[in-house]
N, C-alpha and C positions, 0 to 999 in steps of 0.2 A: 335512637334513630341515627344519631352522625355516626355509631360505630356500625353499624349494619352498613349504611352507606360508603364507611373506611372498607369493610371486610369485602364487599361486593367489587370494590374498585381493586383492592390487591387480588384477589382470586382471578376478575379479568386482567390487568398486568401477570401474573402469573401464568394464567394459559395463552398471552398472547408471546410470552416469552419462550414457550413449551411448545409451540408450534411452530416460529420461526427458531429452533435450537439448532438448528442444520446450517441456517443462512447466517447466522452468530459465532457458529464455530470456525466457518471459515472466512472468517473477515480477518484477521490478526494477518493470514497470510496473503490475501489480496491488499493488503497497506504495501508490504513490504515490494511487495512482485509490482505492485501497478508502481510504484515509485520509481524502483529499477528501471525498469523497462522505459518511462517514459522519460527519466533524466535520460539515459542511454542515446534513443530518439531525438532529442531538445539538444543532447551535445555535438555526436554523432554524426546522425542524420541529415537534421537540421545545423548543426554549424556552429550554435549561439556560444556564448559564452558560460563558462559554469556558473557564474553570479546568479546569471538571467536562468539557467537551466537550475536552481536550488531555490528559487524564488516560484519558478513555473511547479517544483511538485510538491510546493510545501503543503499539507494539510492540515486540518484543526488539528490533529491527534499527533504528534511531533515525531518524528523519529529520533530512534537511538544512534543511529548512523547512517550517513550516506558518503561512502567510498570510492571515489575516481581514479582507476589506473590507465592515465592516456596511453600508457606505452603499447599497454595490451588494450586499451578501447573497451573495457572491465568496470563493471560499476556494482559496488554492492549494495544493498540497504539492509537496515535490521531497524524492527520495533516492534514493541508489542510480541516478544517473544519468538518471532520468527525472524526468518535471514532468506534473501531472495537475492538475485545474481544475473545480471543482461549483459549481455557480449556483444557488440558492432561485430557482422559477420561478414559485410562487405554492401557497395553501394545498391544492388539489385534486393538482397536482404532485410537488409537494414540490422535491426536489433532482434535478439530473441532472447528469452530465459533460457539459462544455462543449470539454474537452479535453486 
């Protein structure tokens, strides 16, 4: 009886993981882009300090990098196997992904 009730509970985990495979795959690079983007905004934009701006995007899931170049107003992140890229494009703009 418990293994029928194990089998039935992973068969549902497995199709419910087989349905959302689309929204799974692209999570890795919304960590990276939404990080960017919103240090970028938080420093940028907003004004704050990088402390307060590495504090504001930290998530459960850690990243592998997050890169500030004030000169060019350039911010990268990487984690979770991808790499994402926000630019300060000017005060009417603000930030965008560059890549």
């Amino acid at each position: 009886m418990k293994r029928g009730v194990a089998v039935v509970i992973a068969l549902a985990l497995g199709l419910a993981v087989w349905h959302e495979r689309v929204a799974l795959a692209a999570f890795p690079g919304i960590l990276s882009a939404y990080s960017a983007k919103e240090y970028c905004s938080c420093r940028y934009v907003m004004g704050l300090t990088a402390s307060y701006c590495q504090g504001y995007v930290k998530q459960y899931l850690p990243l592998n990098a997050l890169e500030d170049d004030p000169v060019r107003a350039l911010v990268s992140a990487r984690g979770l196997g991808q790499a994402a890229t926000a630019q300060w494009t000017g005060a009417r703009q603000g930030c965008r992904l560059v890549r």
